[in-house]
N, C-alpha and C positions, 0 to 999 in steps of 0.2 A: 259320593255324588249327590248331588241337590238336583229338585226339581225345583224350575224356575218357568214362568209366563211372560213372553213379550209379547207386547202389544203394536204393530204394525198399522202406519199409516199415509195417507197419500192424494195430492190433492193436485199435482202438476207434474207434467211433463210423463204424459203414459203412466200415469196410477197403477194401473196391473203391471205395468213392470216393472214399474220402480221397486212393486211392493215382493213381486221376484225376484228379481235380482237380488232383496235386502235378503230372503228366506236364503238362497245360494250361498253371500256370504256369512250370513249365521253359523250354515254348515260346516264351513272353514275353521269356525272357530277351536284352536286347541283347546283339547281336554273338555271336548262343550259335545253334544250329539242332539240331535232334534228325533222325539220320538212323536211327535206328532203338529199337523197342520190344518187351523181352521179353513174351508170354507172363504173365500173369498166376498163381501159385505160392502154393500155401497150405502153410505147417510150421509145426510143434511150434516153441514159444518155445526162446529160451538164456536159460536161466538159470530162474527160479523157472517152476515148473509150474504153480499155482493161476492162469493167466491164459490167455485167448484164443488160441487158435492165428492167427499172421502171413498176412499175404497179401502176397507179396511182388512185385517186378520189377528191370528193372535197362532202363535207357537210356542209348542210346550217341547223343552228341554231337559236334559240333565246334562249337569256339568260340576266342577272340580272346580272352578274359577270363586273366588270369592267375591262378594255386592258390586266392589267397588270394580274388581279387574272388569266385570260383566259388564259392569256401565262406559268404562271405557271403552272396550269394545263396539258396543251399542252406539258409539259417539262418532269411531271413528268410522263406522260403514257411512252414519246420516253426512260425515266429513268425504266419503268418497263419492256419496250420489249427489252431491253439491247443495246439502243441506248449510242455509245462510239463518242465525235465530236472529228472526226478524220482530214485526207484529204479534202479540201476543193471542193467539188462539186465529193467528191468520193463514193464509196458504203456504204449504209447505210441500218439499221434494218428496220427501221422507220422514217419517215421526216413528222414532224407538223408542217405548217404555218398556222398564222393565213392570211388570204390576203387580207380580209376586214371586220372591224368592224364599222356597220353604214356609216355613212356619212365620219367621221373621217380621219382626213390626220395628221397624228404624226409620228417623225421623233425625237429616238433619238437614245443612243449605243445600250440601252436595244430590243429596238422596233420600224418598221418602219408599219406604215401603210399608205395607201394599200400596201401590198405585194412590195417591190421597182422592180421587176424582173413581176410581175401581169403583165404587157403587151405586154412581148417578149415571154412568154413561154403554147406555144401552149397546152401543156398537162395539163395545168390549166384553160385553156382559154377554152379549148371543154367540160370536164365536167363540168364546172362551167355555159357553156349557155346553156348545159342539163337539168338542174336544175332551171336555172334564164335567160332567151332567152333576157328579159327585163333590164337586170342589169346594172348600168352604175357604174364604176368603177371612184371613186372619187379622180378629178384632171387628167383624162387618159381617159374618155368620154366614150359613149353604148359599150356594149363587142360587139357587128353585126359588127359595125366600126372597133374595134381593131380585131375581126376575119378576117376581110375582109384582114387587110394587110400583116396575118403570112402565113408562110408554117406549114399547118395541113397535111400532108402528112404521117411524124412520129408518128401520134396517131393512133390507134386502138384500137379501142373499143370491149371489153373482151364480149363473149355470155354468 
């Protein structure tokens, strides 16, 4: 079993549920088990501003599936909540990444691991040391250190 990090996100049509419903069928996933779930997280979009502020999470998994089975998976929940890849860094149903799978650092058109954006973007970075205080993000060093030099100013953490 591998530990693996998805990144969950949400900017239309009931954000909190869409971003439930995705954690539900995570669960589904064979040979996959979710042993834990951030914190529910609202921030300002990247990239154009004329759009909804995100609601974000991040779950931590192990599973038996290999990179690529994972990301298929991950593709086709964002294909059942009516995720259309439209505008680049624009509103969306649903947004799966994977951000880290083990130790692993892969890089190619299909798939970048860890997450290539994993240590600019706060809204990942704060549920993710919710969940993992300990975590060190492979080839980008402890999330404490990469916390220490973002503005978390735009997170808020949902009651």
């Amino acid at each position: 079993m591998k530990i693996a990090y998805i990144g969950l996100g949400s900017n239309m049509h009931s954000p909190i549920k869409q971003i439930k419903s995705a954690i539900k069928l995570i669960e589904e996933i064979a040979s996959t088990e979710i042993t834990d779930v951030s914190s529910l997280y609202k921030s300002k979009p990247v990239g154009p501003q004329d759009q909804d502020d995100y609601i974000n999470a991040v779950v931590k998994i192990e599973t038996e599936l290999m990179p690529y089975e994972l990301l298929e998976c991950m593709q086709e929940i964002e294909k059942q909540h009516g995720r259309i890849r439209g505008e680049r860094w624009g509103p969306r149903v649903i947004d799966l990444d994977i951000l880290m799978f083990g130790n692993k650092i892969m890089t190619d058109q299909k798939l970048t691991i860890p997450h290539p954006e994993i240590h600019n973007r706060s809204f990942v970075l704060v549920p993710l040391a919710e969940i993992d205080s300990d975590c060190e993000i492979p080839g980008k060093g402890p999330i404490s250190d990469l916390l220490a030099t973002i503005d978390k100013s735009n997170v808020v953490q949902l009651q």
